[in-house]
DRENRONU-308358 format. One record per residue (C-alpha): residue in one letter; y negated, z, x. Coordinates in steps of 0.001 Angstrom, whole numbers, padded with zeros to 6 digits, always signed. Last residue first. Layout:
# DRENRONU-308358
aYZX
...
//
This chain:
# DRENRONU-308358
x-011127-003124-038007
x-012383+000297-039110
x-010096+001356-041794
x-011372+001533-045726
x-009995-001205-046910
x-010525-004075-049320
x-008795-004458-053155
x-006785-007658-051230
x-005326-005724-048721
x-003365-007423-045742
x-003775-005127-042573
x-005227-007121-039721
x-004173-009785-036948
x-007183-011795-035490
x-006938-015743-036789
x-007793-018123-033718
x-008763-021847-035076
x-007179-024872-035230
x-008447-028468-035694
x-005406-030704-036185
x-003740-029991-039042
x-007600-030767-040370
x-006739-030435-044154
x-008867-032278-046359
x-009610-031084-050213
x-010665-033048-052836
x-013464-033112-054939
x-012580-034828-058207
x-014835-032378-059925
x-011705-030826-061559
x-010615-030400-058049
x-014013-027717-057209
x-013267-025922-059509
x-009686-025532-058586
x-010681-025072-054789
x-013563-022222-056241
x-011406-020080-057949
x-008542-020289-055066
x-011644-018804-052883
x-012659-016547-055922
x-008753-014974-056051
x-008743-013314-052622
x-010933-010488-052147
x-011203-008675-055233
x-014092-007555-058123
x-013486-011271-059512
x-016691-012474-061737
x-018954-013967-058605
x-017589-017593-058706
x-018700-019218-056023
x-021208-022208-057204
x-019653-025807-058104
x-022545-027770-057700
x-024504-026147-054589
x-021367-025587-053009
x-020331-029561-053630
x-023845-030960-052557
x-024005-028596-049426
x-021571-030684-047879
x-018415-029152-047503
x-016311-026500-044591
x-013444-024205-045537
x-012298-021616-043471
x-010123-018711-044734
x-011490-019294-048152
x-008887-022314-048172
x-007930-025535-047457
x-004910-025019-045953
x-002073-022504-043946
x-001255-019615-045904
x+000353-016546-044676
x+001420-014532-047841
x+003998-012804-045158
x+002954-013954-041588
x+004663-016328-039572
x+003202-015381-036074
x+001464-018157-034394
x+001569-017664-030618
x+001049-020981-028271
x-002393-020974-029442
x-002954-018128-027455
x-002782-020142-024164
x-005218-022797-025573
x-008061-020137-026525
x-007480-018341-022948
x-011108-018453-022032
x-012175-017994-025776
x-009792-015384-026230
x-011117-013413-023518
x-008199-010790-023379
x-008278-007385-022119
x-011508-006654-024106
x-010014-004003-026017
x-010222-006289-029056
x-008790-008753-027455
x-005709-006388-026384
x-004991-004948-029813
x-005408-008619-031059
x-002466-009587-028651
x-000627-006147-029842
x-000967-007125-033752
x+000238-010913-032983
x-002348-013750-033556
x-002066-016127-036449
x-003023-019433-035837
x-004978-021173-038728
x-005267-024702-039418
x-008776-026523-040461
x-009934-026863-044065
x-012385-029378-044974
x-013680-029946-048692
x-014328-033356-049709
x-016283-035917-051171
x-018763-035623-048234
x-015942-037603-045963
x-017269-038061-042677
x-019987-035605-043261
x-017580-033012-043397
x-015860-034526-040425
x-018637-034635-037768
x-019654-031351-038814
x-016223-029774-038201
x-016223-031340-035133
x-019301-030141-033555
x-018568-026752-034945
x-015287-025961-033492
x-015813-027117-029701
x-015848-024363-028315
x-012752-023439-029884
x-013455-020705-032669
x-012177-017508-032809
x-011192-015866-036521
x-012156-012361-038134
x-015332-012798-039768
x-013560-014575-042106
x-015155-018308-043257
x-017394-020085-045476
x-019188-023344-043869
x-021490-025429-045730
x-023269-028841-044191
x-026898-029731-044307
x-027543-026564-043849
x-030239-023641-045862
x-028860-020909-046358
x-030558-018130-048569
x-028364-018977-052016
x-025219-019283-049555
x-025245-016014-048598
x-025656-014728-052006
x-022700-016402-053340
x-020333-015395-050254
x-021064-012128-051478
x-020130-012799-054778
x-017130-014582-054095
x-015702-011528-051872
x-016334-008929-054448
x-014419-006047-052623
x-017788-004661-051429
x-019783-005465-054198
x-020512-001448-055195
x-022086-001280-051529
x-025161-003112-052494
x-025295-006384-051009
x-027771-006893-047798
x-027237-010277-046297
x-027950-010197-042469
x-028655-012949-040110
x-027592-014559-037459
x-028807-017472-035606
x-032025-015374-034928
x-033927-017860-033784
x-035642-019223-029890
x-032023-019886-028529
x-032188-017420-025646
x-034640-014585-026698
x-033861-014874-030197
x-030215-014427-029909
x-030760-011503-027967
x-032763-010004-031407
x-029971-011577-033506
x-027824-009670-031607
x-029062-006102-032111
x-029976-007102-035712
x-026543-007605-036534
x-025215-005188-035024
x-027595-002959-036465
x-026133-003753-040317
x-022778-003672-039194
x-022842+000148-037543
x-019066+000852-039127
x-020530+002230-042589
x-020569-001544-044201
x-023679-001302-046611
x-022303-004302-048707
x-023052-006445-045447
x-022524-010655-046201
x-023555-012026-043076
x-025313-015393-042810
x-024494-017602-039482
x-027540-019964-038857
x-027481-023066-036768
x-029729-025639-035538
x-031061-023329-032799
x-027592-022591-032002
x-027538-026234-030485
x-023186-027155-030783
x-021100-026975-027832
x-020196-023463-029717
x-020012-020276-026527
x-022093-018379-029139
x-019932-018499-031827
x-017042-017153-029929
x-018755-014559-029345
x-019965-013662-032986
x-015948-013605-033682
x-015287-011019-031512
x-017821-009121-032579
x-016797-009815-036362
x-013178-008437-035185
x-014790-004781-033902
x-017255-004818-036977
x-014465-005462-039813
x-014849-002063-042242
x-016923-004429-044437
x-017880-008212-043670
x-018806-011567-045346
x-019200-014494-043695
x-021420-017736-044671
x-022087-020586-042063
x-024510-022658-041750
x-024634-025802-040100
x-027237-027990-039706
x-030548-026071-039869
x-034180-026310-039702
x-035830-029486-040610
x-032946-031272-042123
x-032324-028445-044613
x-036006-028737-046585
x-034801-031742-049012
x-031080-030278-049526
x-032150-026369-049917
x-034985-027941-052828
x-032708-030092-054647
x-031175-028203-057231
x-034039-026251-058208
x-036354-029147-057702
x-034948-031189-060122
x-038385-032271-061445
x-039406-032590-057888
x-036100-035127-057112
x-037427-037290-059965
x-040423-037913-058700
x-043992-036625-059761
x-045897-039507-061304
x-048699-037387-062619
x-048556-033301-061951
x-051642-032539-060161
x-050449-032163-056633
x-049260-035648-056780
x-046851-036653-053952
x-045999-039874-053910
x-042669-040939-053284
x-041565-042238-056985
x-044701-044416-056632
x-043880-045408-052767
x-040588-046359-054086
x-041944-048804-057290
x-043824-050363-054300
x-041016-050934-052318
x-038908-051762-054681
x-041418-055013-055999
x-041924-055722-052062
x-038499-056172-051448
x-038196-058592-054810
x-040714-060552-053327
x-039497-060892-050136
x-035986-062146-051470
x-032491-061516-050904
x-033690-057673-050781
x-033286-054670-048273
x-035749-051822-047719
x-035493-049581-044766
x-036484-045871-046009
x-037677-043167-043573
x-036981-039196-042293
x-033726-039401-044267
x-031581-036696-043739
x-028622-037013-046054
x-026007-034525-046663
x-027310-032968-049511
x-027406-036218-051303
x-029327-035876-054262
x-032304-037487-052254
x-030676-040481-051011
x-028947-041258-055129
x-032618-041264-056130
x-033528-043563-053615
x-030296-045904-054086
x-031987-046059-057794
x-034852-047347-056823
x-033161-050421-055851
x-031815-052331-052402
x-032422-049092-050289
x-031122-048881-046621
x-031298-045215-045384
x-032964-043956-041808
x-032313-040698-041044
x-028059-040074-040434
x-027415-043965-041110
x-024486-043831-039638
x-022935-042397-035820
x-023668-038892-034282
x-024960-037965-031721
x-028185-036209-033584
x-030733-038159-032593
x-028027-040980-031986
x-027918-043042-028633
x-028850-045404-026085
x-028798-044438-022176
x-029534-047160-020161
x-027036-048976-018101
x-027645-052673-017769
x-024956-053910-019937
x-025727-050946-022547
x-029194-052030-023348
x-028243-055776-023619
x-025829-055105-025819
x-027995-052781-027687
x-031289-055388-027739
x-028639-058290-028864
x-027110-056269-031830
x-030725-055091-032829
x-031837-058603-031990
x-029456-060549-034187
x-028954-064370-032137
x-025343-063019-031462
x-025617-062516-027724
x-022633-063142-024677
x-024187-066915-024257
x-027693-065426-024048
x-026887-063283-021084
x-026079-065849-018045
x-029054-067891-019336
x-031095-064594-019302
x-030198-063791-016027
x-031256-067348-014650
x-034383-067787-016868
x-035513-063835-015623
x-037277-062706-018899
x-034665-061530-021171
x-033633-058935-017887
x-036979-058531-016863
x-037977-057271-020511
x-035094-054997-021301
x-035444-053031-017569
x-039688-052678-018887
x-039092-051754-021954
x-036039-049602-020937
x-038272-047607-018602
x-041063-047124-020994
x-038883-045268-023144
x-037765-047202-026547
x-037772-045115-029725
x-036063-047285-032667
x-036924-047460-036373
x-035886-050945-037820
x-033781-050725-035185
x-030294-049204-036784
x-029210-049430-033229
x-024955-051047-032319
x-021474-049346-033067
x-019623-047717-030212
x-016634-050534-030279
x-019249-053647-029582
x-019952-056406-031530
x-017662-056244-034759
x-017929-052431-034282
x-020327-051686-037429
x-020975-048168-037952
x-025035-048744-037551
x-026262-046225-034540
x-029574-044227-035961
x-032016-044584-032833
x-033387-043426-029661
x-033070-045560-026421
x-033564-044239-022584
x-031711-041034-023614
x-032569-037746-022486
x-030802-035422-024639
x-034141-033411-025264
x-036583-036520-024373
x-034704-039187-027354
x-034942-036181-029675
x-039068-035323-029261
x-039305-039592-029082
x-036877-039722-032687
x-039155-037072-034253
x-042202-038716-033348
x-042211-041812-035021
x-039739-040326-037457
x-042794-039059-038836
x-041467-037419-042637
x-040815-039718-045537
x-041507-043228-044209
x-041265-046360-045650
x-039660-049220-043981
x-040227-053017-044597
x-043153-053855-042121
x-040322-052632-039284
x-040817-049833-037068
x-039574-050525-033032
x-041170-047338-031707
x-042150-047824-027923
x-042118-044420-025407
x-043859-043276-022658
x-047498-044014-022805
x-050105-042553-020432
x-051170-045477-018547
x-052197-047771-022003
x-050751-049873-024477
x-048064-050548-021915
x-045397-049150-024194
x-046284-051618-026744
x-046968-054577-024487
x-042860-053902-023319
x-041770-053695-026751
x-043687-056762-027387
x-041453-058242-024808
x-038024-057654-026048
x-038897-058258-029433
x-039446-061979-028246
x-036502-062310-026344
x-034529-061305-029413
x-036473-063477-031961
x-035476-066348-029172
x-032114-065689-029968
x-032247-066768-032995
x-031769-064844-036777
x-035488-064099-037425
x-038779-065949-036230
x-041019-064494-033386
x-042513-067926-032862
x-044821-068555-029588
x-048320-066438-029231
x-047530-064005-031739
x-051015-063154-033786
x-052286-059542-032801
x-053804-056688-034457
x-054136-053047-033518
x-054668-050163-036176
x-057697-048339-037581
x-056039-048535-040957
x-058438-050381-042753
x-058523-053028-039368
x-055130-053222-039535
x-055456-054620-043402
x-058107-056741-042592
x-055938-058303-039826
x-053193-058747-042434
x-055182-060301-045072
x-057313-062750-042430
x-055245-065955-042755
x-053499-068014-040128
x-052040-071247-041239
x-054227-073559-038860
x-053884-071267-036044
x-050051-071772-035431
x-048730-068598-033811
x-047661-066859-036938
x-045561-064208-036495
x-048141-061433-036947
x-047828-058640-034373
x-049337-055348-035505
x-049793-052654-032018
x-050013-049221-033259
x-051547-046693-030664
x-051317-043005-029445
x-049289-042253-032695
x-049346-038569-034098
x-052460-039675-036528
x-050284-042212-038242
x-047411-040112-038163
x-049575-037839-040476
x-047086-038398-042943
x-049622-039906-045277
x-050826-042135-042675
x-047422-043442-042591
x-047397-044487-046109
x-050161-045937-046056
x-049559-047701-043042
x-045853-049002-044591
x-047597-049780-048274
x-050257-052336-046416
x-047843-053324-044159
x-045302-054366-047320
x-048363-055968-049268
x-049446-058371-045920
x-045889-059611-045793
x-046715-063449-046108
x-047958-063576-042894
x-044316-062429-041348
x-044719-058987-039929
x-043849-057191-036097
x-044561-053520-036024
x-044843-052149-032207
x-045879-048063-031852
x-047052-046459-029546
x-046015-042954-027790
x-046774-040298-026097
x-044012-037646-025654
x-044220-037827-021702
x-047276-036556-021552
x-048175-037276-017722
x-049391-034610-015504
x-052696-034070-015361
x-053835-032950-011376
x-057253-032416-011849
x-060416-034611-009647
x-059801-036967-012621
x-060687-034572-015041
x-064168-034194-013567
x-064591-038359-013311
x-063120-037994-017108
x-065982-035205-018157
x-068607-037387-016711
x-067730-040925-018513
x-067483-039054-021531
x-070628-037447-021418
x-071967-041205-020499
x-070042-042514-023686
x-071951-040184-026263
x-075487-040988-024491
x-075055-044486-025010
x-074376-043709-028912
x-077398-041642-029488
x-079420-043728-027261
x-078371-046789-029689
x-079943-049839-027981
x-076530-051736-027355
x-075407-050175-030454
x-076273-053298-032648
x-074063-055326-030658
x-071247-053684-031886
x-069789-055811-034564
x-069861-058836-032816
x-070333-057769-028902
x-070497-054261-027240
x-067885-054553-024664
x-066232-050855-024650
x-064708-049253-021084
x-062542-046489-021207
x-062271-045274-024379
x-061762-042294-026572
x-062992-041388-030196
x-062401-045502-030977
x-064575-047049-032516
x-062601-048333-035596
x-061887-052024-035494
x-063838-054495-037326
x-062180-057917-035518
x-062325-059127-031562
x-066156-059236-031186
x-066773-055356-030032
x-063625-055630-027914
x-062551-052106-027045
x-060327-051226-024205
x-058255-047773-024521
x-058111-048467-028043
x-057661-051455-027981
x-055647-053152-025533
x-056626-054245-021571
x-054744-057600-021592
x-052391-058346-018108
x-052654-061252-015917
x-049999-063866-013407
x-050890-066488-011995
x-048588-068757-009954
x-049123-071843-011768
x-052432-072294-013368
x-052750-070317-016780
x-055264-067426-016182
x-057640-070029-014377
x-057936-071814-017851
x-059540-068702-018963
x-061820-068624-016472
x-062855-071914-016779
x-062994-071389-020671
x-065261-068926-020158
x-068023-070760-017727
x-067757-073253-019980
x-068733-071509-022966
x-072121-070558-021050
x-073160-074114-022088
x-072508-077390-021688
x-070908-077065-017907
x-070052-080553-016165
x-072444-079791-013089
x-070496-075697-013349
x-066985-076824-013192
x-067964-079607-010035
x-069302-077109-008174
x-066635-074767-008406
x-064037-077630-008006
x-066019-078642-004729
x-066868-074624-003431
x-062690-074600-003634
x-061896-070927-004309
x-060002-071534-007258
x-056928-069006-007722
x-058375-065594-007834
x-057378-063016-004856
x-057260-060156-007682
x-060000-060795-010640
x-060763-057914-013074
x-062561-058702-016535
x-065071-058243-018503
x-067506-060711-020228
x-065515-063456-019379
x-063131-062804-022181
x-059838-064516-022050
x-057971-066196-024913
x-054635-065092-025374
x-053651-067612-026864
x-053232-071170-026060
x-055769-073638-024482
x-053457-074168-021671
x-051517-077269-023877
x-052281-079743-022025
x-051301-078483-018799
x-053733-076622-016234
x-054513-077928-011920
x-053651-081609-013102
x-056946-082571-011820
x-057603-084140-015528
x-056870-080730-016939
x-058883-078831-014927
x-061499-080974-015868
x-060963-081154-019494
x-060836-077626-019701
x-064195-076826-018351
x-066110-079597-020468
x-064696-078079-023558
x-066019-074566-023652
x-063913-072101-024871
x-065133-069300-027685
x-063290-070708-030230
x-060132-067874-030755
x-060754-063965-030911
x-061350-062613-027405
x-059050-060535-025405
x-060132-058092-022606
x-058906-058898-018996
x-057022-057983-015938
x-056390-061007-013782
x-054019-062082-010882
x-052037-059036-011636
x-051967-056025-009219
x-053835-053712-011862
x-055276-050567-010150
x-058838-050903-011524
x-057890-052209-014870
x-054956-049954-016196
x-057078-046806-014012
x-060276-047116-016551
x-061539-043970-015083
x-063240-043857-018543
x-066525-043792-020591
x-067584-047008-019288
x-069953-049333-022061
x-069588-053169-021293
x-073656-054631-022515
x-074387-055715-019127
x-071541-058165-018298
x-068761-057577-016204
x-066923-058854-013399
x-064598-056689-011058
x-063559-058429-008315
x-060680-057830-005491
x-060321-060770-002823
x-063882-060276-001598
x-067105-061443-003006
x-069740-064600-001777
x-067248-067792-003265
x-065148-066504-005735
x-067232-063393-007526
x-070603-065764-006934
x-069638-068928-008812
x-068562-067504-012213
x-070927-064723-012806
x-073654-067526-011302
x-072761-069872-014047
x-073718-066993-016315
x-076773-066969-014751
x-078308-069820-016441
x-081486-071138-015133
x-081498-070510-011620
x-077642-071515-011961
x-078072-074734-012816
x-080022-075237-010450
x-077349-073883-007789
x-075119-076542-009257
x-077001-079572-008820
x-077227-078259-004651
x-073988-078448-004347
x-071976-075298-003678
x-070676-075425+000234
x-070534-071280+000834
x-074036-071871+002762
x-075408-072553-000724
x-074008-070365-001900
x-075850-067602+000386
x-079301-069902+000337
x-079124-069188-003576
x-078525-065882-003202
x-081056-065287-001121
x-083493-067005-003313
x-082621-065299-006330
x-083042-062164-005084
x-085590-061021-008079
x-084005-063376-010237
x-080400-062760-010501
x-080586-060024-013231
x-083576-061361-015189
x-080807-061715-017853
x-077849-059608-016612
x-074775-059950-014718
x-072256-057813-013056
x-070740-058377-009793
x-068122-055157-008796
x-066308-055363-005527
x-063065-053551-005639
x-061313-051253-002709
x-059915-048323-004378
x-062559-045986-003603
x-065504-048848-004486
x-064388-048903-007809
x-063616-044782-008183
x-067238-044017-007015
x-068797-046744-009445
//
């Protein structure tokens, strides 16, 4: 009550036996206010005529009206601050009274076809400066009243005169008893116990729950909160007939706890003619404890109205309630295998971009590809840009005739014509963690890919039937069964599979050295890792150390510890190899690459520099082409130019493109894809292996390119990516010196 009367609105609520004790005042009060004298009868014996009468005729411009049986538990902020015309609850169809509408109609103050959802409640609802005022029309609405159904319907035809503009209070946030078997909700701000909840109207237990909620959010409100900018909701739009893919979708999701991650989940069903709704889909929201909602004009597929459409459930999505930032696009047809939900908001905040998604290759539209948006993260603020834009006739008319009728081509068009930010999780273009799948097969195929990520699966078929038959073999294959029945395929190949499944989480490059004698050139090296464009959290540089003597082993944990402090891990880390390895290059390199864990496979000498820009491109091109193995050209420095790097005279990644200028032609000096440097997915290490059986530096790495040609692997030389190589002795049997 403190917080209505704060922000300026006057609060009727009515009650039987409400009215009665100052009935007479009242009565003299409309009376003054011009309402016939028929009409104040009327009223004496049904008050609901006076909740309709008395908030426009004795209130001010601000009203709150609500019934006796609406439950507060919250500061309800959506509602109290709302600027619209009208703030109100939604009630399931057939709850209008006729007389009502066929008065406003026949005063030409509604059009024929006002009776269209949403339908108001009158139980609840906020009215700001409402339309009719007119004591005669008021009059006149509640003479021709049948029942309290009129009073409804003359509210709800109020939302649809000219000028008026509302907004719906959602579920959770606002509960509608009578609006389908929805989960009570552990928080809520204000709960009209009809249908299913009017047996808690006399529940002490339950009353008592709401009014401790009530007081602990008037003591939170006195707090500064700031907002959580990682909440999110969650818009799924579904034909009628695709009841078995949402069922398999929530299941799914609630299974990934992405479910549980979600503030809300707001269904749409495209079917805005009432005569061929059905109750499977609401059912299956209500099992699921998400929000249902029939389209109110055609959502369809293909047309540009699909696009306009999208645009503004996007916008209801994110308005859910106050504290939502972000709108997932998911489609009925995706399965997930991780929460993307929240992965794509978490990426979409840390390289703050208004739009999150997987960017489809395709440049028929525009040159930078267009959103995979069958999983999409929208912020609040491109809801809300996206909407206006499709919204405003004059803009939009000016827009449609550069669209395609395809609303993930429209939506990104749109998106980048008025400026927001729309890109990759990981920046980079393809289908990166979301994977089309036409047969179970292409599953499979996803997880022996050691370069895929997938976080969910968008099904594709000619037919809706024969998506929902692979989406439903999927989920089977999916399924994780701690007893043993039905485990997928990738489980029974776990030992080849495991690094691929778990290396999305953690890393995306590693890279595997090996070093003896070499601490003074590794150093070097190190640096040059750390000044990478590239997140060193998401990379992890394994050390090979056969118990070098030169200090390598607390180098290593010297730096990882600093590491630690700036990046949050190690980045590097140390391989112990007993000493008798130490000229066994391919065995070394074996055991580093049995504890990596990236999506992509780097071995190099611990004595090159990087460009700062080394990494990002050397992952863009491995998973480019994942059929290969990437080499990059080497320059080789002079003796006396290392002599000065190593001295610290020289910062050779300040003066990397000076130095490239010197490339000494060294004797056995070979320029290719080799051990030197040599980047693949983690499919072809994980394949072909190192070979561990030479007791000498050089002849695993050519070992390993033959292998890895019988395989058909071929190797890609990067003439144009170049890296530093430090000058040192040549021994193949290893050396003894301190480099």
């Amino acid at each position: 009550m403190r917080a209505i009367i704060k922000i300026g609105v006057d609060l009727f609520t009515a009650s039987h036996g409400f009215l009665y004790p100052a009935s007479e005042a009242i009565s003299k009060a409309l009376e003054e206010r011009g309402l016939s004298q028929l009409a104040i009868e009327k009223i004496k014996h049904e008050n609901m005529f006076a909740k309709y009468a008395a908030p426009r005729l004795l209130m001010g411009s601000r009203v709150l009206v609500s019934d006796d049986d609406v439950i507060w538990a919250g500061p309800a902020k959506e509602m109290l601050e709302c600027q619209s015309t009208f703030f109100f609850l939604e009630d399931l169809p057939g709850f209008y009274g006729p007389q009502s509408m066929k008065l406003l109609r026949s005063k030409e103050l509604v059009g024929e076809n006002a009776s269209a959802p949403p339908y108001l409640c009158a139980g609840l609802y906020l009215m700001n400066k409402g339309p009719i005022r007119d004591p005669k029309i008021i009059s006149e609405i509640i003479e021709k009243a049948e029942s309290h159904r009129d009073e409804q319907s003359a509210v709800g035809m109020e939302t649809r005169m000219n000028g008026v503009t509302y907004k719906i209070g959602r579920y959770p946030d606002y509960h509608h008893g009578a609006y389908g078997p929805q989960p009570i909700p552990e928080r809520s701000n204000a709960m009209h116990l009809q249908g299913c909840l009017m047996t808690l109207r006399d529940h002490p237990g339950f009353q008592l729950q709401f009014m401790s909620q009530a007081v602990e959010s008037h003591a939170n409100a006195r707090k500064h909160v700031p907002e959580t900018r990682e909440a999110y909701a969650v818009f799924i739009p579904i034909l009628p007939s695709h009841a078995e893919m949402l069922e398999m979708n929530l299941d799914r999701a609630q299974q990934c706890g992405a479910l549980r991650n979600a503030a809300s989940v707001l269904v749409v069903e495209d079917e805005p003619d009432e005569k061929l709704r059905t109750m499977r889909v609401r059912e299956i929201c209500s099992k699921f404890g998400v929000v249902h909602r029939f389209a109110e004009q055609r959502i369809g597929v293909y047309t540009l109205q699909q696009s306009q459409q999208v645009a503004r459930y996007l916008r209801d999505t994110a308005e859910l309630a106050p504290d939502i930032g972000w709108a997932i696009r998911c489609d009925v047809d995706v399965l997930l295998d991780g929460d993307i939900w929240h992965f794509l908001v978490r990426r979409a905040i840390v390289l703050d971009l208004d739009i999150c998604a997987n960017i489809r290759p395709d440049f028929r539209f525009d040159s930078r590809g267009y959103m995979i948006i069958p999983c999409a993260a929208f912020s609040r603020k491109a809801t809300n840009q996206i909407w206006q834009a499709v919204n405003d006739e004059r803009t939009w008319n000016k827009m449609a005739l550069c669209l395609v009728g395809v609303d993930d081509v429209d939506l990104t068009l749109i998106a980048r014509a008025l400026g927001l930010a729309l890109g990759s999780p990981n920046g980079l273009i393809g289908y990166q963690n979301v994977r089309d799948i036409a047969t179970i097969d292409d599953l499979i195929a996803t997880k022996l890919d050691s370069s895929a990520t997938p976080l969910a699966y968008h099904f594709r078929s000619k037919t809706a039937e024969g998506k929902i038959s692979v989406m439903r073999e999927c989920l089977n294959q999916i399924d994780r069964n701690p007893g043993g029945k039905n485990i997928a395929v990738w489980h029974r190949l776990s030992h080849k599979l495991k690094p691929a499944i778990d290396s999305y989480r953690d890393v995306d490059i590693s890279i595997l050295v090996c070093c003896r004698n070499f601490l003074k050139r590794l150093s070097v090296f190190a640096k040059s890792i750390l000044y990478q464009d590239w997140p060193l959290a998401r990379v992890e540089v394994i050390v090979a150390n056969p118990d070098s003597p030169d200090g390598l082993g607390e180098y290593l944990r010297s730096i990882g510890k600093e590491c630690l402090k700036r990046f949050g891990t190690r980045v590097f880390y140390e391989e112990k190899v007993e000493a008798k390895h130490g000229r066994n290059r391919g065995l070394m390199v074996q055991r580093c690459f049995l504890r990596s864990s990236g999506r992509i496979v780097i071995g190099m000498d611990c004595d090159l520099v990087l460009p700062v820009s080394f990494l990002r491109e050397a992952y863009v091109q491995t998973l480019m082409n994942p059929n290969a193995v990437v080499g990059v050209y080497r320059n080789f420095l002079s003796d006396a130019t290392t002599d000065r790097i190593l001295r610290g005279e020289i910062n050779p990644i300040e003066k990397f493109k000076e130095l490239l200028h010197e490339d000494n032609n060294e004797e056995q000096g070979y320029r290719g894809v080799l051990g030197y440097c040599q980047s693949a997915v983690r499919a072809i290490w994980e394949t072909i292996g190192y070979p561990t059986e030479f007791d000498e530096i050089a002849k695993s790495d050519v070992t390993f390119m033959e292998s890895a040609g019988r395989l058909g692997v071929r190797p890609l030389f990067l003439r144009n990516l170049h890296v530093l190589h430090l000058h040192h002795p040549r021994n193949w049997m290893g050396t003894e010196e301190r480099l």
